[in-house]
Biopython code that builds the backbone (N, CA, C, O; Angstrom):
import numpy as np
from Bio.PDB.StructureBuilder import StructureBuilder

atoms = [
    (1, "UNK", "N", (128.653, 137.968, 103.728)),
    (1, "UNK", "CA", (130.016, 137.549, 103.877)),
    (1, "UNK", "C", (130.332, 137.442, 105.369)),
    (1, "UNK", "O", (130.171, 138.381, 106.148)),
    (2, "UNK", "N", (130.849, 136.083, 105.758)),
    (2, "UNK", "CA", (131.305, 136.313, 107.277)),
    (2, "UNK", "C", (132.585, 136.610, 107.571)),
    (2, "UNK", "O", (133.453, 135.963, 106.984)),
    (3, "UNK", "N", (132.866, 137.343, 108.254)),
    (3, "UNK", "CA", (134.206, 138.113, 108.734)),
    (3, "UNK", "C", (135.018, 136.935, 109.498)),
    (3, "UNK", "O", (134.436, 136.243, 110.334)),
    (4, "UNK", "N", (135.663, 136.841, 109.348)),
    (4, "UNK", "CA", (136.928, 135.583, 110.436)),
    (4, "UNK", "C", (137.244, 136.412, 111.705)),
    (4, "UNK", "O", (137.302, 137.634, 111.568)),
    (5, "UNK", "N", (137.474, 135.818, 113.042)),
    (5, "UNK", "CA", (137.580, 136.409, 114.303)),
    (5, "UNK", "C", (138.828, 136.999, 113.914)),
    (5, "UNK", "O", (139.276, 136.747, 112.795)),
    (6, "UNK", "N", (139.456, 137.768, 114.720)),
    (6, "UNK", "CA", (140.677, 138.564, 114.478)),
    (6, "UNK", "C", (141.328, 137.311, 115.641)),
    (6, "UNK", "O", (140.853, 136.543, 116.478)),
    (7, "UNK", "N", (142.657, 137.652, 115.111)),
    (7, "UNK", "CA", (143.623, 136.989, 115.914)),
    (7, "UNK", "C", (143.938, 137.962, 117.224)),
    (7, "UNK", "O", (143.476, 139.097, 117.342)),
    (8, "UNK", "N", (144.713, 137.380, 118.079)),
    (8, "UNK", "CA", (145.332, 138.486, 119.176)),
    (8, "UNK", "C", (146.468, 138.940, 118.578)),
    (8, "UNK", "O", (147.123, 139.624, 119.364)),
    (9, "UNK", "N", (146.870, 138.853, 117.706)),
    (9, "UNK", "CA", (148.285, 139.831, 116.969)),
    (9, "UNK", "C", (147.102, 141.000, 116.542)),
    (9, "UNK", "O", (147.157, 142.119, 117.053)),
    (10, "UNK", "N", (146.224, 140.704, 115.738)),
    (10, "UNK", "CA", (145.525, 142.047, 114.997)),
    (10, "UNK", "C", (144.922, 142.788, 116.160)),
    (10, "UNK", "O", (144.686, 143.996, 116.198)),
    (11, "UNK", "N", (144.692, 141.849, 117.155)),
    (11, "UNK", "CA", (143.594, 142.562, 118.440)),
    (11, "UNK", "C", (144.284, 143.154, 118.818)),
    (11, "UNK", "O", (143.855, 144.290, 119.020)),
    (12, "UNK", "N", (146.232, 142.859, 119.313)),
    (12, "UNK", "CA", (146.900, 143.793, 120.016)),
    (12, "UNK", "C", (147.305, 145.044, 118.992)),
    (12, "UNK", "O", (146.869, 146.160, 119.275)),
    (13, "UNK", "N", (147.973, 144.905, 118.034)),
    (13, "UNK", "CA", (147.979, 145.891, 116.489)),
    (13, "UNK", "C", (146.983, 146.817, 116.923)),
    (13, "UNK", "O", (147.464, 147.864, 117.356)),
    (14, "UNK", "N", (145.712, 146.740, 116.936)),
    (14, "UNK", "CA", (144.972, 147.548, 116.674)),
    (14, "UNK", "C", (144.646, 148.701, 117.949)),
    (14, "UNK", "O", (144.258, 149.869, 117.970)),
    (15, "UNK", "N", (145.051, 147.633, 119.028)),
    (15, "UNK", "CA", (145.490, 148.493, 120.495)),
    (15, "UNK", "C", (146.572, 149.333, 120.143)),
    (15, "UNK", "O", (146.384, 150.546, 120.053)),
    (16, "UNK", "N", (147.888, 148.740, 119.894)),
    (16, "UNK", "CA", (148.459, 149.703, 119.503)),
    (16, "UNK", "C", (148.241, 151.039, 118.774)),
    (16, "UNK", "O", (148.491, 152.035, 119.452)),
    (17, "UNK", "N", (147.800, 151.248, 117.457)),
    (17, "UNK", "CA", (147.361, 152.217, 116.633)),
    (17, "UNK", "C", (146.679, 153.059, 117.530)),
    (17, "UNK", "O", (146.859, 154.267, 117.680)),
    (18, "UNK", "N", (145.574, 152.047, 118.340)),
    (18, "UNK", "CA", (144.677, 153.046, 118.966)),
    (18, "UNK", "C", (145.404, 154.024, 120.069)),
    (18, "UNK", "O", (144.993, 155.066, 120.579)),
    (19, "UNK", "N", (146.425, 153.428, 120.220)),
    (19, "UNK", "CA", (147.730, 154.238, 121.703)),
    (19, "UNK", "C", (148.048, 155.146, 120.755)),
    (19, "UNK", "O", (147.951, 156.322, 121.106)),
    (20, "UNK", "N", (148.397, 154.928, 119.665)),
    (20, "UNK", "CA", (149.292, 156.257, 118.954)),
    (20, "UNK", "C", (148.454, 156.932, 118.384)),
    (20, "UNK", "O", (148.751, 158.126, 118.428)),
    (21, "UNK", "N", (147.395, 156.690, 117.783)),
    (21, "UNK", "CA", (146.398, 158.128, 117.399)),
    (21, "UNK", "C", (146.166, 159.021, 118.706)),
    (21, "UNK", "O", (146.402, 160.228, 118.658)),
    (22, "UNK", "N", (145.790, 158.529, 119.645)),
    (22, "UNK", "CA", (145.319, 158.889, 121.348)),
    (22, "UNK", "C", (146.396, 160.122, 121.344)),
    (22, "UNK", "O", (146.224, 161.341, 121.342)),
    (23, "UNK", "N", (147.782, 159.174, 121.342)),
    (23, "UNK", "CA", (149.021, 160.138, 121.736)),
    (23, "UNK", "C", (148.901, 161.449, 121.169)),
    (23, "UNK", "O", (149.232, 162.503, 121.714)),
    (24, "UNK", "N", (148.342, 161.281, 119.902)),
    (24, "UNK", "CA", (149.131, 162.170, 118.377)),
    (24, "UNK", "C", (147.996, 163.512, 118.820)),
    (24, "UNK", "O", (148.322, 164.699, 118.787)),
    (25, "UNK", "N", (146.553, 162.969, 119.249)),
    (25, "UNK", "CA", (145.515, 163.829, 119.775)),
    (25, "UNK", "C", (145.981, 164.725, 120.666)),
    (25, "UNK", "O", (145.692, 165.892, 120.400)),
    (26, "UNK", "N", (146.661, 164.526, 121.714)),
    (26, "UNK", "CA", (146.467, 165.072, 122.326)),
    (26, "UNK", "C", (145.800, 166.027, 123.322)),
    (26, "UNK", "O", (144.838, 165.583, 123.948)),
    (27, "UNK", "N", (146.172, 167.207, 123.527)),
    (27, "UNK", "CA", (144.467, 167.602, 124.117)),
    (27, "UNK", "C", (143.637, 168.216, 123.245)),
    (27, "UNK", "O", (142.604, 168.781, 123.606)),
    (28, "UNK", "N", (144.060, 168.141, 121.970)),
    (28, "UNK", "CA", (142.415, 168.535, 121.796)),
    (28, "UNK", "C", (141.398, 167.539, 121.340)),
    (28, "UNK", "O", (141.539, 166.327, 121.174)),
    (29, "UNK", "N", (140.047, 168.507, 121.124)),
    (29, "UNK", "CA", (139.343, 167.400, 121.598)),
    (29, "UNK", "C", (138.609, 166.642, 120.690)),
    (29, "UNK", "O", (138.552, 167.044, 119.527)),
    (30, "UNK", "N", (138.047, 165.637, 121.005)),
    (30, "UNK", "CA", (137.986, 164.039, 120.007)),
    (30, "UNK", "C", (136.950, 164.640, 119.083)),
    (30, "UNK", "O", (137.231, 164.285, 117.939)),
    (31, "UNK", "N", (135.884, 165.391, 119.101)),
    (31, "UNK", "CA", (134.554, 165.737, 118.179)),
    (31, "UNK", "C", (135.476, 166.427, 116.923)),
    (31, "UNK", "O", (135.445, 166.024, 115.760)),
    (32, "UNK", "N", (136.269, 167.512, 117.400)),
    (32, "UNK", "CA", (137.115, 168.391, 116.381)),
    (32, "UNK", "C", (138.146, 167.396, 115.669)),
    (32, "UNK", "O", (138.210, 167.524, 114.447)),
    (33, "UNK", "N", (138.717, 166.716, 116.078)),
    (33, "UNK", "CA", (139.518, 165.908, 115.544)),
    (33, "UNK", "C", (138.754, 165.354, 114.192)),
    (33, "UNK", "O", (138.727, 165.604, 112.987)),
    (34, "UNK", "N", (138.152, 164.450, 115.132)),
    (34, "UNK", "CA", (137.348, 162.978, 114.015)),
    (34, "UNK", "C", (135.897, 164.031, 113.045)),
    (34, "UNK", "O", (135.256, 163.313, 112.278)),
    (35, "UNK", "N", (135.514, 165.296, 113.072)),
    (35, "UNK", "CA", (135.132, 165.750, 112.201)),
    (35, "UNK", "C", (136.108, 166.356, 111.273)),
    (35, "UNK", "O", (135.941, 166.213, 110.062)),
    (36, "UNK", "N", (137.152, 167.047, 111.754)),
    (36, "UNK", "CA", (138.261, 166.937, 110.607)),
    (36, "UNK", "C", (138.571, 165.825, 109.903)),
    (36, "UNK", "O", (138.821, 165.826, 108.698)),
    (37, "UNK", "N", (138.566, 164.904, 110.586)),
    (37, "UNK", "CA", (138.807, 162.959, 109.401)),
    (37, "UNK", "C", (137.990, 162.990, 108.687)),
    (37, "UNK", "O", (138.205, 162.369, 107.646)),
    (38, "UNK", "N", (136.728, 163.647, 108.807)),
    (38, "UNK", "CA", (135.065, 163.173, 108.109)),
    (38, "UNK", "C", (134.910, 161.545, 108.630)),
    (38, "UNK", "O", (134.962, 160.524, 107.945)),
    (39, "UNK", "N", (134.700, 161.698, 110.104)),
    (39, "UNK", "CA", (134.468, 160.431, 110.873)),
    (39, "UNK", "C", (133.226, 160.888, 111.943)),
    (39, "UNK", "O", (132.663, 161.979, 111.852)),
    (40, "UNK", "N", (132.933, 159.976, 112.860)),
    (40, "UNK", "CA", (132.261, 160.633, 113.952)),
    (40, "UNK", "C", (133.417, 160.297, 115.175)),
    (40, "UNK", "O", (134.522, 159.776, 115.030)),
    (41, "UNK", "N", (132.895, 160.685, 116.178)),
    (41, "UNK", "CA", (133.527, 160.798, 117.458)),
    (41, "UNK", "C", (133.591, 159.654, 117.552)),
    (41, "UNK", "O", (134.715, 159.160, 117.455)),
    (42, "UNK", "N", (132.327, 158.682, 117.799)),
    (42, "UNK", "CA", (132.042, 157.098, 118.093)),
    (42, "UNK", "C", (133.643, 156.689, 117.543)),
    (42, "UNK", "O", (134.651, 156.741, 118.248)),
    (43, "UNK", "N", (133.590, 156.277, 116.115)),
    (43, "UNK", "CA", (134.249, 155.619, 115.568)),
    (43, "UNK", "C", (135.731, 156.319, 116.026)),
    (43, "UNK", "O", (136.494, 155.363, 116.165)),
    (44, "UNK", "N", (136.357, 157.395, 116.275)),
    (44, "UNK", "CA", (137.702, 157.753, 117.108)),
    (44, "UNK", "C", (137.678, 157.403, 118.085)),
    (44, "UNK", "O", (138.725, 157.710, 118.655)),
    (45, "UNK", "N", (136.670, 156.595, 119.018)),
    (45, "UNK", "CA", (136.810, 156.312, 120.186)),
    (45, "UNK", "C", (137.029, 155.066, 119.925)),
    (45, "UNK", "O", (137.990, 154.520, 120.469)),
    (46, "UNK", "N", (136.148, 154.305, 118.994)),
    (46, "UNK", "CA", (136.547, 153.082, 119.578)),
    (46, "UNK", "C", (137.820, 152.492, 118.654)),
    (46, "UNK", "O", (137.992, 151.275, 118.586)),
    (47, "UNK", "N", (138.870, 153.610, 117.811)),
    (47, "UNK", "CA", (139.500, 153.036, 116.980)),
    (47, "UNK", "C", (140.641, 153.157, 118.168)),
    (47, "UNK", "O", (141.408, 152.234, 118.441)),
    (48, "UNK", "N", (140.632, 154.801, 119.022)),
    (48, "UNK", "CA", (141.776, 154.723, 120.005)),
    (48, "UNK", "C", (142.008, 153.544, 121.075)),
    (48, "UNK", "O", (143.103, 153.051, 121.343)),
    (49, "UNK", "N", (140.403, 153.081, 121.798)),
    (49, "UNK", "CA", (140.112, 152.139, 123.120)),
    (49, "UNK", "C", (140.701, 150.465, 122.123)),
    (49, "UNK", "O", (141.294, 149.644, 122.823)),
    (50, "UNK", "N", (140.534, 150.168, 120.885)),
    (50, "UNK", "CA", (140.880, 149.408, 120.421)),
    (50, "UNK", "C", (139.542, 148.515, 120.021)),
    (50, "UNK", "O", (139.471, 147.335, 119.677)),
    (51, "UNK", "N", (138.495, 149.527, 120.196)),
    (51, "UNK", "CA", (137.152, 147.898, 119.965)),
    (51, "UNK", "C", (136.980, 147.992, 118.323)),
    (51, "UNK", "O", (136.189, 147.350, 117.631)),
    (52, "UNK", "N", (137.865, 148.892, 117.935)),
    (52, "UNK", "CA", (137.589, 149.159, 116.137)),
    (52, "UNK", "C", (139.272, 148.698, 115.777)),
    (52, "UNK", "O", (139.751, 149.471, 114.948)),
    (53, "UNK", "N", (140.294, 147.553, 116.255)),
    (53, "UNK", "CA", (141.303, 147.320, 115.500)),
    (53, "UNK", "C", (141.315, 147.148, 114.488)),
    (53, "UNK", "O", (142.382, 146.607, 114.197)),
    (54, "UNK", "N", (140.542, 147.331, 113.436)),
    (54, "UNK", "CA", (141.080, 147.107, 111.938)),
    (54, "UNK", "C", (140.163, 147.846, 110.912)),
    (54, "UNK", "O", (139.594, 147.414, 109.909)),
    (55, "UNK", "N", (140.202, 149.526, 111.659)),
    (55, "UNK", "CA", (139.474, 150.791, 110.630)),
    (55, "UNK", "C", (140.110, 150.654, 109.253)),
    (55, "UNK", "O", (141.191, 150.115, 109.017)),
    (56, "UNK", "N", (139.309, 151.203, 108.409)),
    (56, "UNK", "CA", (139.786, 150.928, 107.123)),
    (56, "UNK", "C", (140.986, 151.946, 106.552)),
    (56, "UNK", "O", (141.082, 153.013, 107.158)),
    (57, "UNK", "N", (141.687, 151.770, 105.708)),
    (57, "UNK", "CA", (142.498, 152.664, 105.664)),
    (57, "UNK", "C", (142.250, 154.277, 105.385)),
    (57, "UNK", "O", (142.952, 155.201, 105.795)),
    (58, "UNK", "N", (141.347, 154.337, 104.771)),
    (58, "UNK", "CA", (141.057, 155.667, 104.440)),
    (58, "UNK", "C", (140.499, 156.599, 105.200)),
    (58, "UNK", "O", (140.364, 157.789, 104.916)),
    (59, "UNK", "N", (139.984, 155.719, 106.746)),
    (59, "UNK", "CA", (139.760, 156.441, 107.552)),
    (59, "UNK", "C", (141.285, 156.925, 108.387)),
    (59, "UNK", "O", (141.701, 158.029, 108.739)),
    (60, "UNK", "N", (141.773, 155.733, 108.481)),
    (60, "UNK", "CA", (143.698, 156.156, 108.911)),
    (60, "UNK", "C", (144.224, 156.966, 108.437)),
    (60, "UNK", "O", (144.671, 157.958, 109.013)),
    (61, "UNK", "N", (144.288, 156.702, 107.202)),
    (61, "UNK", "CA", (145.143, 158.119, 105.967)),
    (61, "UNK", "C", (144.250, 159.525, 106.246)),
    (61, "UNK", "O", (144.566, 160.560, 105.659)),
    (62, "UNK", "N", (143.268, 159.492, 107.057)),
    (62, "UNK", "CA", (142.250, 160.924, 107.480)),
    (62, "UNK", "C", (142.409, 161.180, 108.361)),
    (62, "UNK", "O", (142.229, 162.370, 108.619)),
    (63, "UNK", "N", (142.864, 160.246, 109.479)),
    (63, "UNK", "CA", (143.685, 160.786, 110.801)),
    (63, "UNK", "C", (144.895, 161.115, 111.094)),
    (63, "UNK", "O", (145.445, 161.711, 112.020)),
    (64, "UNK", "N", (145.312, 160.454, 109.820)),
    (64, "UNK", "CA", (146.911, 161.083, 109.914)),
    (64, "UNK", "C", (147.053, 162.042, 109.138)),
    (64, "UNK", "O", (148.250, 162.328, 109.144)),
    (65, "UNK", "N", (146.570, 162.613, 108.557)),
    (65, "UNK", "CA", (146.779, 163.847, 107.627)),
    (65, "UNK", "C", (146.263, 164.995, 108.398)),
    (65, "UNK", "O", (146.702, 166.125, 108.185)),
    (66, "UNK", "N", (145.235, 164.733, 109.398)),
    (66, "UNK", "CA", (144.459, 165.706, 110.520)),
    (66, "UNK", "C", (145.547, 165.689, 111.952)),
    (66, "UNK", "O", (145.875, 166.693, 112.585)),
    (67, "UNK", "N", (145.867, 164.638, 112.164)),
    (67, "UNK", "CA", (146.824, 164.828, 113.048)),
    (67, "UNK", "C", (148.681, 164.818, 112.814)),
    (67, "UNK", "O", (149.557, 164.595, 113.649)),
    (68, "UNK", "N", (148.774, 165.093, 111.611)),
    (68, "UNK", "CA", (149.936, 165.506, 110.980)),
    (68, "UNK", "C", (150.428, 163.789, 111.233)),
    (68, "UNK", "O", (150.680, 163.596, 112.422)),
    (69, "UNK", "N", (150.559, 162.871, 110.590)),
    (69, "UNK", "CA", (151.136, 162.022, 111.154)),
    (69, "UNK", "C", (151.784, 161.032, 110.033)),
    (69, "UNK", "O", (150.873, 160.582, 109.339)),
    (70, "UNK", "N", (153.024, 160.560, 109.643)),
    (70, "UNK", "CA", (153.221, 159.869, 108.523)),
    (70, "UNK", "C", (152.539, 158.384, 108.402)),
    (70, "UNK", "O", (152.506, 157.593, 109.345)),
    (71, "UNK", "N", (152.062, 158.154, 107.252)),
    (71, "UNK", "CA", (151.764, 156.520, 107.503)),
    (71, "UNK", "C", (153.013, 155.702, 107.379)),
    (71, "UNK", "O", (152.986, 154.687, 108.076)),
    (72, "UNK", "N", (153.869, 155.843, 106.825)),
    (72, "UNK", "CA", (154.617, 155.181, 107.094)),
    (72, "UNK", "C", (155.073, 154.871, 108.360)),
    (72, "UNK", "O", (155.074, 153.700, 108.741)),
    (73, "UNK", "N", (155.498, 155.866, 109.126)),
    (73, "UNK", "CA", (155.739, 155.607, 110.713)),
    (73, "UNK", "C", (154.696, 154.901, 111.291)),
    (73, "UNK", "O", (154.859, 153.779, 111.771)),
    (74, "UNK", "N", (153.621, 155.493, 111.276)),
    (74, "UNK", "CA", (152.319, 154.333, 111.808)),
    (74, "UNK", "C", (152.463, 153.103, 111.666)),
    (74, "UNK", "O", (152.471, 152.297, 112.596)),
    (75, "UNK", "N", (152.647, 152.722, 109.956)),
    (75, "UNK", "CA", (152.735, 151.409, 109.322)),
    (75, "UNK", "C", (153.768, 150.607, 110.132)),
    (75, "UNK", "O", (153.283, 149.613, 110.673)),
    (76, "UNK", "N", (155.119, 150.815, 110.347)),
    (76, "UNK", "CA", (155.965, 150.132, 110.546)),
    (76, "UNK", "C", (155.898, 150.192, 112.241)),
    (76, "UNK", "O", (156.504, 149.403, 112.965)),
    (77, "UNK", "N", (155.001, 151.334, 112.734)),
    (77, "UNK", "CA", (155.108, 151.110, 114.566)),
    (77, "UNK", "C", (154.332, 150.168, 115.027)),
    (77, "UNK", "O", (154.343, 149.617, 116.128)),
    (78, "UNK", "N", (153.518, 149.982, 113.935)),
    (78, "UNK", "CA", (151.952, 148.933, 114.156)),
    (78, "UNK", "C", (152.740, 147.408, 113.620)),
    (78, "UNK", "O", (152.635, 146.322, 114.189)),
    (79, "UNK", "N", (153.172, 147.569, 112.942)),
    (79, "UNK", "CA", (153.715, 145.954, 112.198)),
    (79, "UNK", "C", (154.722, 145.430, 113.006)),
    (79, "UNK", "O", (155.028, 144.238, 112.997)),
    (80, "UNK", "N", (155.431, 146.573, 113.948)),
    (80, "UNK", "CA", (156.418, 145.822, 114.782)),
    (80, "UNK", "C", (156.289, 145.357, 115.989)),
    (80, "UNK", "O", (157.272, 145.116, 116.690)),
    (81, "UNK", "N", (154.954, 145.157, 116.417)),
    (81, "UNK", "CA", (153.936, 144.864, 117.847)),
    (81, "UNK", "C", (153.837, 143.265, 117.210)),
    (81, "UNK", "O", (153.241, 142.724, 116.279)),
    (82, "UNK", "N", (154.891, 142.806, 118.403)),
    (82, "UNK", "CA", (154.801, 141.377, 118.634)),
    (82, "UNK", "C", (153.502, 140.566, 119.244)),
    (82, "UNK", "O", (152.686, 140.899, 120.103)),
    (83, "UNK", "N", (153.654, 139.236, 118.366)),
    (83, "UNK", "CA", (152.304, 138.907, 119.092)),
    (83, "UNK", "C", (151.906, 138.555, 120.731)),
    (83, "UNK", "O", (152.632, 137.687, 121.214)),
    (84, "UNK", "N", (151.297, 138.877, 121.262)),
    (84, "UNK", "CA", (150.703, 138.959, 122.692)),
    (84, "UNK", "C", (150.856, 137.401, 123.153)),
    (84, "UNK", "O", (150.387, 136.433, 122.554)),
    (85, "UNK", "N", (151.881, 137.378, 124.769)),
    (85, "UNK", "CA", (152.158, 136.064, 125.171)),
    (85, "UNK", "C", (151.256, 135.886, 126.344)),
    (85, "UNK", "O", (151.279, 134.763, 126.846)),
    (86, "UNK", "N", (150.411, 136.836, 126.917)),
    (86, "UNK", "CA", (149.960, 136.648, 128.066)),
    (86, "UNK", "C", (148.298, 136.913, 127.304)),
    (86, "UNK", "O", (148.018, 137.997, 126.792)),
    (87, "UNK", "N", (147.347, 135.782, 127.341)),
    (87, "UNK", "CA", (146.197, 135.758, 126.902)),
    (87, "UNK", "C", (145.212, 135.436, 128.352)),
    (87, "UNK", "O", (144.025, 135.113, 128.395)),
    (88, "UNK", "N", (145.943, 135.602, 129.203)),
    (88, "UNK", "CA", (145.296, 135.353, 130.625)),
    (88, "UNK", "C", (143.997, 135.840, 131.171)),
    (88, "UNK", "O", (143.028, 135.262, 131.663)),
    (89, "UNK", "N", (144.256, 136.955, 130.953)),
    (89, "UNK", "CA", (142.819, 137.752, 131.474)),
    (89, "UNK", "C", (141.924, 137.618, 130.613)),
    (89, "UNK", "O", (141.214, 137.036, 131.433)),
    (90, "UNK", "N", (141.282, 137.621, 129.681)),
    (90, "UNK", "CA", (140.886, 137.883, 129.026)),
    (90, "UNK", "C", (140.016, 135.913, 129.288)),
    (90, "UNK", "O", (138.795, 135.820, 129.417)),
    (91, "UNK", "N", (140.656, 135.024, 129.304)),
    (91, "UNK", "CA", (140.144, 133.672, 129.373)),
    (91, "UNK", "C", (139.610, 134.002, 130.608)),
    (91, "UNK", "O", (138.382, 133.963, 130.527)),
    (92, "UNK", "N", (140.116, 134.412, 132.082)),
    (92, "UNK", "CA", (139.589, 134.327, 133.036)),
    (92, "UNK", "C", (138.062, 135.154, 133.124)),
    (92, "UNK", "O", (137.115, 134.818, 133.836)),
    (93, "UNK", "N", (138.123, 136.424, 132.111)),
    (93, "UNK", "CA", (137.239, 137.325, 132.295)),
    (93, "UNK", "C", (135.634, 136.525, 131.377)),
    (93, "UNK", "O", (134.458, 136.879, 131.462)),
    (94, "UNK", "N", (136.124, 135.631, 130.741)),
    (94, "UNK", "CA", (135.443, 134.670, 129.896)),
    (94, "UNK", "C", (134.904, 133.861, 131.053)),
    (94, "UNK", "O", (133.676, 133.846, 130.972)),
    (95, "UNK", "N", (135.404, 133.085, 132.246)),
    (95, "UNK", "CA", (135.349, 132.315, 132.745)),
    (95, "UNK", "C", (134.048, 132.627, 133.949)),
    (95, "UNK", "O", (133.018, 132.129, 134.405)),
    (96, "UNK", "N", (135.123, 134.066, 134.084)),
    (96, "UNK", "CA", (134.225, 134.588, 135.253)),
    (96, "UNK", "C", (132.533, 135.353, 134.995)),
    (96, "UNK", "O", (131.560, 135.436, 135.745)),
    (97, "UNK", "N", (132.811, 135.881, 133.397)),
    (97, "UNK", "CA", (131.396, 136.116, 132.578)),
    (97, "UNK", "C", (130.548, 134.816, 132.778)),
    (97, "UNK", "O", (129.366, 134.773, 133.120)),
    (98, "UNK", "N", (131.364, 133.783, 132.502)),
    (98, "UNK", "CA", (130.182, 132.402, 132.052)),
    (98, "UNK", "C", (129.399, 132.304, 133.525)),
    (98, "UNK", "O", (128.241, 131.928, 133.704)),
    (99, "UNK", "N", (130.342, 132.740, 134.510)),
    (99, "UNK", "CA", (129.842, 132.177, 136.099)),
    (99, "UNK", "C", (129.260, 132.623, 136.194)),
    (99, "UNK", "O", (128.373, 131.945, 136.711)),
    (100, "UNK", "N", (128.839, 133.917, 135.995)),
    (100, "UNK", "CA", (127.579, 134.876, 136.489)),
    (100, "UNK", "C", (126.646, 134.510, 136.203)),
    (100, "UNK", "O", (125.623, 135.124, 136.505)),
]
sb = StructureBuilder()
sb.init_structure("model")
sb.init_model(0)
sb.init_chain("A")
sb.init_seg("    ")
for serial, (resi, resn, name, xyz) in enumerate(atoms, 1):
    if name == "N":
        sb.init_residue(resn, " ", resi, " ")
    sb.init_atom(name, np.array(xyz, "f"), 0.0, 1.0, " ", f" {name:<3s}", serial, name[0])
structure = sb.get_structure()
């Protein structure tokens, strides 16, 4: 099955989420956390940095129950992230990759 590219609404979404799990962490630390989810560390890292925007839910509903956190609030903080008007860098960083 081939996966469809994500849009930059889901790419930024998923930045987001990844800001508010980060937050919800706090200091402690990422191994204890994401073995409380029954996750690995990897996958809390790259769901917070954003290279994992669209973890499945049941790994979400395991971080929020470990980091006390409602899904609903999640749900509606993540759905209200407008889509991204500045796609700038990201073309240039394309541009400047190809040059090398």
């Amino acid at each position: 099955m081939v996966r469809n590219p994500l849009t930059p609404l889901e790419r930024e979404r998923g930045r987001h989420l990844g800001r508010l799990l980060r937050e919800a962490r706090g200091n402690r630390p990422m191994p204890e956390i994401a073995a409380a989810a029954g996750i690995s560390a990897e996958t809390l890292r790259k769901i917070e940095t954003g290279r994992a925007p669209t973890p499945a839910f049941a790994t979400i509903a395991a971080l929020a129950t470990v980091l006390d956190l409602s899904l609903d609030v999640l749900a509606a903080s993540v759905a209200a992230v407008a889509e991204p008007t500045d796609v700038g860098p990201s073309v240039t960083r394309v541009a400047v990759d190809r040059a090398a």
